[in-house]
N, C-alpha and C positions, 0 to 999 in steps of 0.2 A: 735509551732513556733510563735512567735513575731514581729507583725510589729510596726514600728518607722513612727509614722507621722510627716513627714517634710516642708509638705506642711507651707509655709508662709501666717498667716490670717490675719495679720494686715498690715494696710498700712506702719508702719517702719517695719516691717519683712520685706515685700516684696519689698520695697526699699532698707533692708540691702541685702536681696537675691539677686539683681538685681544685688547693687555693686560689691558682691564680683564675680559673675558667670559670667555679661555679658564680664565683661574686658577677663577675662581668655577664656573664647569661644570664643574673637578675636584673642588672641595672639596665641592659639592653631590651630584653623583657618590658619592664616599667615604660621605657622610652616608647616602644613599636604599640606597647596595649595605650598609652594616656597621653604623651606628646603628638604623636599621628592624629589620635584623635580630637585631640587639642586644635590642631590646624587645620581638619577636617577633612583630610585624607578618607575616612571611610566614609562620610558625604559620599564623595565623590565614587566611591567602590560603590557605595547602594545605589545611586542613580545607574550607574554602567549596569550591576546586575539586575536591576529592574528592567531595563530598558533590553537588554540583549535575553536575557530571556522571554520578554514576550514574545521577543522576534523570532526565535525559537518554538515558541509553542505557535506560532501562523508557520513557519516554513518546515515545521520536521511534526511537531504532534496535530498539525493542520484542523488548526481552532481558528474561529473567525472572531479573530482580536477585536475586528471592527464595532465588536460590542464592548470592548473596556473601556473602562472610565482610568486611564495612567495618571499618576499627579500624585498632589502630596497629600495624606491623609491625617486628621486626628487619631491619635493612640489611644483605646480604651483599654484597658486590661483589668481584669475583676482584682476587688478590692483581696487582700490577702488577710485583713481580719476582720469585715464585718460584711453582710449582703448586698453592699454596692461595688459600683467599679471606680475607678481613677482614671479621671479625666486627663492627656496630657497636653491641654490648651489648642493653641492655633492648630490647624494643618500644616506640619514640616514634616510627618516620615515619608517617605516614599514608597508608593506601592500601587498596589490595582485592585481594580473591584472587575470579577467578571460577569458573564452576561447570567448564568446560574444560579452560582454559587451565591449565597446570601451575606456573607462577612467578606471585610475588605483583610485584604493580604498585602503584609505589612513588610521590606524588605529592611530587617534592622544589620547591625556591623557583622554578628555570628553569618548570616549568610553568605558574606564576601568569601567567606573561608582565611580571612584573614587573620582572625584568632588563632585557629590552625597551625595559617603561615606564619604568623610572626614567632610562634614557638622554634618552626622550620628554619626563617631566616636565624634567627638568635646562633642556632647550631650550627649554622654553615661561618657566623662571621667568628666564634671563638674558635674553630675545630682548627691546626694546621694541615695547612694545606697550600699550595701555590697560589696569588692573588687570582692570576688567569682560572683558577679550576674554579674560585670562588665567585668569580665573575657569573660563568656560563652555571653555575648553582642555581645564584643569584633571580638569574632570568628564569631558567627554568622553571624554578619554585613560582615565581608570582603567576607567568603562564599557565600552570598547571593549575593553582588556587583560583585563579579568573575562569578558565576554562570550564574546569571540571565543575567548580561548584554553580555557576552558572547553567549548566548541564543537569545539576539534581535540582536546582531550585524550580526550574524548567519543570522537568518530571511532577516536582511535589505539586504545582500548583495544578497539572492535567491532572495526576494520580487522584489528586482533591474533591476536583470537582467528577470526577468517573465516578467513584465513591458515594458523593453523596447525591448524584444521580441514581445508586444502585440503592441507599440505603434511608437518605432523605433526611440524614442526620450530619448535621453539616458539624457541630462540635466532634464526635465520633470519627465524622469523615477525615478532617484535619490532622484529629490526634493519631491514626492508623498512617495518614501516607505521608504527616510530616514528621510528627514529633518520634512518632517509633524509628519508623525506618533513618531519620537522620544520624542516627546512635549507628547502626550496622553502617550507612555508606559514609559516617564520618570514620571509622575506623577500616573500613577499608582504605579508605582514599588515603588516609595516614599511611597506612603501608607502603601503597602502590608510590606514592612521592617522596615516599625515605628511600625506596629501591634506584629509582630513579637519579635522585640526587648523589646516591654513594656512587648510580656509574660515573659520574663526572668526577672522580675522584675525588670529594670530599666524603670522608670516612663519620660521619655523623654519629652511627651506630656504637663505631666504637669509642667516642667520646664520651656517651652513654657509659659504655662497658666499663671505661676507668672509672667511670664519677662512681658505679656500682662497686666495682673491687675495692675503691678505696672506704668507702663506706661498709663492707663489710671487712675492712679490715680495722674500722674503727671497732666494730662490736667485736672483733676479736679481741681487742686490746679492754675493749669494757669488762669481756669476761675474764681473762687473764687478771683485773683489777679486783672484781669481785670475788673471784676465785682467791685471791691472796688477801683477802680483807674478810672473808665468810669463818670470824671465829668466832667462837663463845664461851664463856666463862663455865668449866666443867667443876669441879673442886679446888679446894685449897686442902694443900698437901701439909702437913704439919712431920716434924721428924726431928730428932736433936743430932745434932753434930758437935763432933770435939775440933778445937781452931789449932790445939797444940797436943804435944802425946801428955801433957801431964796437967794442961789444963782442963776447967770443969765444962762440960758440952753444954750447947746453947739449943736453944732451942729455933729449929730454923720453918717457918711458913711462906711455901710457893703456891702461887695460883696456877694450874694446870687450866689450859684453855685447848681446846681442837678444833681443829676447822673439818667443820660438814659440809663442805661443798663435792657433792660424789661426781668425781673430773671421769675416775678411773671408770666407774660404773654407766655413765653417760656414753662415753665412747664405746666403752663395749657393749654397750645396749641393752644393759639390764636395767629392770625396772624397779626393782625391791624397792628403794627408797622413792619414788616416786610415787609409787602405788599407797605405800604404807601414809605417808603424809598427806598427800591430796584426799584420799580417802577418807580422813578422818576431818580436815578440811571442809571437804562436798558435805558431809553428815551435820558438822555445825551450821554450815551455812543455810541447810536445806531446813536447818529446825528453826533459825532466827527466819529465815524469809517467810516462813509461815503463820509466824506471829504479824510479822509484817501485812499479812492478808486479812488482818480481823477489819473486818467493816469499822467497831465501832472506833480505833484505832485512827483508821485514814479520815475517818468524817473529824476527830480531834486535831489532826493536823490540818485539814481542808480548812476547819471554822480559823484554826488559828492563823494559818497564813493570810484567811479574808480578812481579817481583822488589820491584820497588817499593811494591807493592803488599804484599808479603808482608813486608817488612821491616816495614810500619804495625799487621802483626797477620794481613791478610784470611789467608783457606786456600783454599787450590786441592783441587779432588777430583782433580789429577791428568791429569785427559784434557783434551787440543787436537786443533784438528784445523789440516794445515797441508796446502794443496792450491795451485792457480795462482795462488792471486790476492789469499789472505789466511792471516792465521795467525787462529785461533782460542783464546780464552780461556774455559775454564770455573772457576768458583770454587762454592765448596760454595752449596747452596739454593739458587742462582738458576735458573731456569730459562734454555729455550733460547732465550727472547725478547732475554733479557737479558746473553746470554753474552756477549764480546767483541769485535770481529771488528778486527784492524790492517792498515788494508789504506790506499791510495792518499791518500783522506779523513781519516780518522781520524790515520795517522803523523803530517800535517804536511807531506809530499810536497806534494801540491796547493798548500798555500797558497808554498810556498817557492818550486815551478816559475812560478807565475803573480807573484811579487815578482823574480825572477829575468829574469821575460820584459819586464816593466814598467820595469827599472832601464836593462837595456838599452838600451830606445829612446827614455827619455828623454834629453833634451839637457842634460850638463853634464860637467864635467872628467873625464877619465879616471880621473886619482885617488880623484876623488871619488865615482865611480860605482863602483868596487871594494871601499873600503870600506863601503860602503852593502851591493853582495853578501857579502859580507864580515856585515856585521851579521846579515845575514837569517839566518845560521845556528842564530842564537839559538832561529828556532823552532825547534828541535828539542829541545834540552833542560830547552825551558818544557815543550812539547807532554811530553815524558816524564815529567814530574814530577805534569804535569795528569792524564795516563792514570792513573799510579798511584795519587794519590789517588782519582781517581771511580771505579779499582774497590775501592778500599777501602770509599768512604765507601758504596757501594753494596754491597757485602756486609755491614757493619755494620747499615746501616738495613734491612737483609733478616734479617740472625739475631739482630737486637739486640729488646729487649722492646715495642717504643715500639708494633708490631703489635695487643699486647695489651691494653694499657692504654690507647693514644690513636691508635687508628684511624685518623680524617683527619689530621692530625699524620703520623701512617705514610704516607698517602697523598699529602702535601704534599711530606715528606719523600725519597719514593721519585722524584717529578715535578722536584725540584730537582736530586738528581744525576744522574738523567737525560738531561736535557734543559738544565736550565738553568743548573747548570755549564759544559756545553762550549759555550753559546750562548753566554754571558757571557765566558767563556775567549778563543772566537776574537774576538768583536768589540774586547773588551781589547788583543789581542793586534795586530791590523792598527790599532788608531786609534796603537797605542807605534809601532811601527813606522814609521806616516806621519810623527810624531813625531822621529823620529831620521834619517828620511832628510830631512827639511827643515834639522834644525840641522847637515845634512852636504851643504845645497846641489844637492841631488837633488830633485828637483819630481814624485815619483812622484803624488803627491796633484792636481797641476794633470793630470798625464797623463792620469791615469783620467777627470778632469771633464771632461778636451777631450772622449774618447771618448764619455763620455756626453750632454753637449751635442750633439753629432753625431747621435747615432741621437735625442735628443727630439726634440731642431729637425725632421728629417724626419720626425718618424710625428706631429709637429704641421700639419704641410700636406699630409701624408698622409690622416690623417683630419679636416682641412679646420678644425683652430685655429687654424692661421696663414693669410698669404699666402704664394702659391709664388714659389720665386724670379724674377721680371720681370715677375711678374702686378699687382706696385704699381703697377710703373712703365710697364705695358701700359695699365693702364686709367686712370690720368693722362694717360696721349700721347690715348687714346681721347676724354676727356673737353676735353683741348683744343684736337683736331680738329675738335670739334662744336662747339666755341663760336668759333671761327674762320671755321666757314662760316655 
């Protein structure tokens, strides 16, 4: 038998490997999580694992099923931003009520382990490998995803009810033997089926390995970029020159520029510059974030963004609370999960003292480095117009109908302003910024990347990626001592 090494060893191989595999392990991805579903493939998965695990909990954890209620149930699941829950109409999921336990148990697509698997298949159809290896993968993988998680589901719903048999806390009970422990046996089980699969000769692992080398061979190439673009305008050199031996000398002015990007200092693992600069950094930032904490400061931005808020429509019930450290926002139906809070984070303080500590210590013209603080002000009246909206758009998606009518819709809805507005919001917000201080000759972008070069490079020979600094060129000297004598 013959094997074909395909591994990718050069940095354009494993950029061509990248291109061509990663695209297609999204699109396939896409297809196995929303067209399957589409057709109703995990239907059919949730019925089989509802149905084979109870049969499992009467023939191995010997429970007398003859008290379940099996069939389809309505889905309740607590409201995410006000004190009720969301209804998800008729009876269609699947699951069981047992003869104990008090809450019905609900078997949704995550417990197929099909999520899982379809990550697994994806790997197996791009990885090369012989069609026949990818075949017996193939089987393998779905086997093992039916089996196995069919097998913990089994477990969680005995584990459950033993629990709240012991403890009489049926939320409690749930959250211990399903929601925790499914985090450790969904990570093991990851394992044990990637081990499995590469014996069949599909090397999945190492399809991984490439996607990784080529992507940190992209940040080599990013540093290499900044490293040769990290200058700054140091003086203009002024000096007269003669152009002929008998002509009169002219006066000649160069701009002297140097690049601070410390490559040599990195590598060898000194920290002088790193220290000197963050340092004085940490000091600025720690004195604006502090100002940032004045109560009556966050209750000004709290009043103002409700205003903002209020001018779009939302309604306040009225009551805040404003205490050391923040002002508080309530608006009608929300609960207290959801209520506001403006405090250090949220104003845009934070991001402004840490742009503020970073412009400082990088190296470029005075001028230039003031309009650059100068710009940074802007976060504040992005950040106020963002607060406003997200509590708008979050009181609306709370008293607006969309709860009634289209449940996850509501719930997708509810998760967007959230969470993934003001995610999207800051990350927007710092890449405009690096933006603007670059076309203002501010290198705040290379600053951060020195720092962070610094601490990879040593926690790489830290935990023993790299070579330590003199340990090359120790064990060269070693190597040509011995061949000498």
């Amino acid at each position: 038998m013959s094997y074909v090494s395909w591994y990718p060893n050069t940095s354009r191989d494993r950029l061509n490997f990248f291109l061509k595999t990663f695209p297609a392990f999204i699109v396939l991805m896409f297809f196995l999580y929303f067209v399957l579903d589409w057709i109703g493939a995990f239907e059919f998965l949730e019925v089989l694992v509802r149905d084979n695990s109870v049969w499992l909990l009467d023939s191995i954890f010997g429970m007398d099923t003859t008290e379940f209620s099996v069939g389809f149930f309505q889905r309740i699941d607590p409201d995410p931003l006000t004190n009720s829950n969301v209804y998800f109409g008729t009876p269609y999921f699947p699951g069981l009520r047992m003869g104990t336990y008090p809450r019905t148990l609900l078997i949704i697509r995550a417990c197929t382990g099909m999520e899982a698997g379809a990550l697994l298949m994806t790997l197996i159809f791009i990885t090369p490998a012989k069609w026949q290896n990818k075949a017996v993968a193939h089987v393998t993988n779905l086997l093992m995803m039916h089996i196995g998680n069919t097998f913990r589901v089994a477990f969680h719903f005995w584990f459950t009810e033993y629990l709240y048999k012991l403890w009489g806390d049926a939320d409690k009970a749930f959250f211990y033997a399903h929601d925790l422990l499914s985090k450790v046996f969904g990570f093991v089980g990851i394992v044990i089926f990637t081990l499995v699969i590469e014996r069949t000769g599909v090397r999945i692992v190492s399809t991984f390995g490439a996607w990784i080398d080529a992507m940190v061979d992209g940040l080599k190439r990013i540093t290499w970029r900044i490293q040769g673009k990290a200058y700054y305008l140091d003086e203009v050199v002024s000096y007269e020159e003669s152009t002929t031996e008998i002509g009169e000398p002219t006066r000649v002015e160069e701009i002297s520029s140097k690049n601070f990007y410390p490559k040599e200092e990195i590598e060898s693992n000194k920290w002088s510059f790193f220290k000197r600069t963050f340092g004085i950094f940490a000091g600025i930032a720690i004195v604006i974030i502090g100002i940032g904490l004045i109560p009556q400061l966050n209750r000004i931005i709290g009043i103002t963004t409700d205003n903002i808020a209020g001018a779009f429509g939302a309604e306040q019930t009225g009551a805040g609370v404003y205490n050391a450290l923040w002002w508080q926002s309530t608006f009608q139906l929300l609960n207290a999960d959801n209520t506001f809070i403006t405090n250090v984070v949220s104003s845009g303080v934070l991001l402004f003292a840490l742009m503020i500590g970073v412009i400082a210590v990088t190296p470029a013209k005075k001028l230039n480095k003031g309009l650059a603080m100068g710009t940074s002000l802007l976060i504040f009246p992005l950040n106020f117009l963002r607060l406003g909206v997200q509590k708008w758009a979050t009181w609306s998606v709370a008293t607006g109908g969309v709860k009634d009518t289209r449940p996850l819709l509501y719930e997708n809805l509810a998760d967007i302003v959230t969470s993934w507005l003001p995610f999207i919001f800051w990350i927007l917000l710092f890449v405009g910024l690096m933006l603007l201080f670059r076309a203002m000759k501010v290198k705040v972008f290379s600053m951060l990347w020195i720092w962070m070069h610094q601490l990879i490079t040593t926690l790489g020979w830290i935990v023993g990626l790299r070579d330590k600094p003199g340990e090359l060129i120790d064990s060269k000297a070693a190597v040509a001592s011995i061949g000498s004598e």
